[in-house]
N, C-alpha and C positions, 0 to 999 in steps of 0.2 A: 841644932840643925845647920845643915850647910849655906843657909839661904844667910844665915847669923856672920861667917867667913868673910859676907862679900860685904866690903866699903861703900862702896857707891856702880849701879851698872851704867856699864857706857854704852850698848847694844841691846833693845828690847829683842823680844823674838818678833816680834810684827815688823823691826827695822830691819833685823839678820832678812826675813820672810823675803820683803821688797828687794834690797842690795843682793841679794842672792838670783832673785830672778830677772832681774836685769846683767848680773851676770853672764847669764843662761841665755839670754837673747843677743848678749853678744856673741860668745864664744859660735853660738849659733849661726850666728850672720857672718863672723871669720872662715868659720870652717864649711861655710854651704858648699855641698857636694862632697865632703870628703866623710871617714867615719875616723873620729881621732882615739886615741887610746886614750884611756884618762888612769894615769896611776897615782892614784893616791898613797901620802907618807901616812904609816901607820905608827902611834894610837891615834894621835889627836886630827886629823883630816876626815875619818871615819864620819863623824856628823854632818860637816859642810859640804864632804864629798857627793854623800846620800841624797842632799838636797840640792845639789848642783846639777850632779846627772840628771835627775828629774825636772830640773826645768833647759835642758839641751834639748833643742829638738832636732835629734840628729841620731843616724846608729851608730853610735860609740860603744866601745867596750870598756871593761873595766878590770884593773890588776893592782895589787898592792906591794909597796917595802915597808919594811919594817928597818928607821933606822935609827940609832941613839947618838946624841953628842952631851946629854944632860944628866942622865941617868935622876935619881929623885931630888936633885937639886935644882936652882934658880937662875945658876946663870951655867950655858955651854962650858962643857970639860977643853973643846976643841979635837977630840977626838973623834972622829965618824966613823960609827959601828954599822956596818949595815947585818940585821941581824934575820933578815926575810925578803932574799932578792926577785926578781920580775921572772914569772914563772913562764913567759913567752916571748917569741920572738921579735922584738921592736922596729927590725932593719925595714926600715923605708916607709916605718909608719910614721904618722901625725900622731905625736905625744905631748898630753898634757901632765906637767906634774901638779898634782892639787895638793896644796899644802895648809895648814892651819894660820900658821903663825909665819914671818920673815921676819923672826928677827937678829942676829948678829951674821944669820946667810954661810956661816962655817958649813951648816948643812947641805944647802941647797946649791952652793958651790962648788961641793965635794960632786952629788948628785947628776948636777949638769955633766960636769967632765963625767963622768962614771956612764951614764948613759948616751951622750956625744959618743961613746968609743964603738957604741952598738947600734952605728949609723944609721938611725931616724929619716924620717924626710925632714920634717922637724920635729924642735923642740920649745915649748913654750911653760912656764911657769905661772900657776894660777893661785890666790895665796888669798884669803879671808881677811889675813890681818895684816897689816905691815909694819913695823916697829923701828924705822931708820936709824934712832937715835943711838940704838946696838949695834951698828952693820958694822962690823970686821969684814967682809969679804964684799966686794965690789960684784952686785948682784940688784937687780931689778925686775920685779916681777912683771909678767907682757898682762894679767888679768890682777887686781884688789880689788877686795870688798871693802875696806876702809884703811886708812893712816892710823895708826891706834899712840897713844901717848905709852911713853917710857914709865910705864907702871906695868907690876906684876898681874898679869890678867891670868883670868879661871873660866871655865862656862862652853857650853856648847861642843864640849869633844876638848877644851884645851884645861890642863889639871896642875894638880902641884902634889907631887908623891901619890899619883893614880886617883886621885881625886877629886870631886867637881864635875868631870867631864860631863855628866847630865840636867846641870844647871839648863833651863832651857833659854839664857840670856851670857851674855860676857857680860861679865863684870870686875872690879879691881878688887883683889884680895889684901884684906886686913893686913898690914904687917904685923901684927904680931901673931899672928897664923905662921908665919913663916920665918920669924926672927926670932922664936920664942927657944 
């Protein structure tokens, strides 16, 4: 079973629950009056995003990318694929990017500038997890739901070779899951 993969969890879902909805009351109280976009990075943003939007109390839309730097390995190739770009037009809206993870920021680096070019009103970064200890790219998210330790995390929408993602908690995957 998969639940067997996971070392120890750092995130129940009753903690994700709370840190998410206060999230959502902020983003809320930022954006009073406005309707922001909220683009979510596809695969792994898909869970957090779902439950984000729902606790915004605001009318917001929603739009997806689809982008790769890791393909089914552990650590960033350093290459950004984007492989499912924003199916509408951004200029002069309030955009959020909602992301899973930040960790070495090769992505969400690329991202900013990529969407910076298709002039926004703004641009703000929203990101569940944050992982510093990775950061290659000088990048700081404007919304976290937590500092996560330099361990390989699985759970919640975040995977390792396409799976896990329905674990309903984060948790640290066994190395030898993944060294084997």
């Amino acid at each position: 079973m998969m639940h067997d993969d996971v070392e120890k969890i750092l995130y129940t879902k009753e903690t994700l629950e709370n840190r998410i909805a206060a999230l959502g009351r902020q983003i809320t109280a930022d954006y009073a009056g406005k309707a922001p976009l909220c683009i979510g990075v596809l695969k792994g943003s898909f869970v957090f995003m779902a439950d984000l939007i729902r606790a915004i109390d605001l009318d917001c839309s929603v739009e997806f990318m689809a982008v790769s730097s890791y393909g089914d390995g552990t650590t960033t190739t350093g290459a950004v694929n984007i492989t499912k770009d924003v199916g509408v037009s951004i200029e002069g809206r309030d955009v959020i990017i909602i992301e899973d993870i930040l960790d070495s920021g090769v992505t969400l680096s690329y991202l900013m500038g990529y969407l910076s070019a298709m002039k926004p009103a703004s641009l703000a970064i929203c990101t569940l997890l944050d992982k510093p200890a990775r950061r290659k790219a000088d990048v700081k998210p404007d919304y976290c739901g937590f500092e996560c330790p330099d361990e390989f995390i699985v759970g919640y929408g975040l995977d390792y070779a396409q799976r896990y993602r329905n674990l309903p908690y984060i948790g640290i995957l066994k190395r030898s899951v993944y060294s084997a």
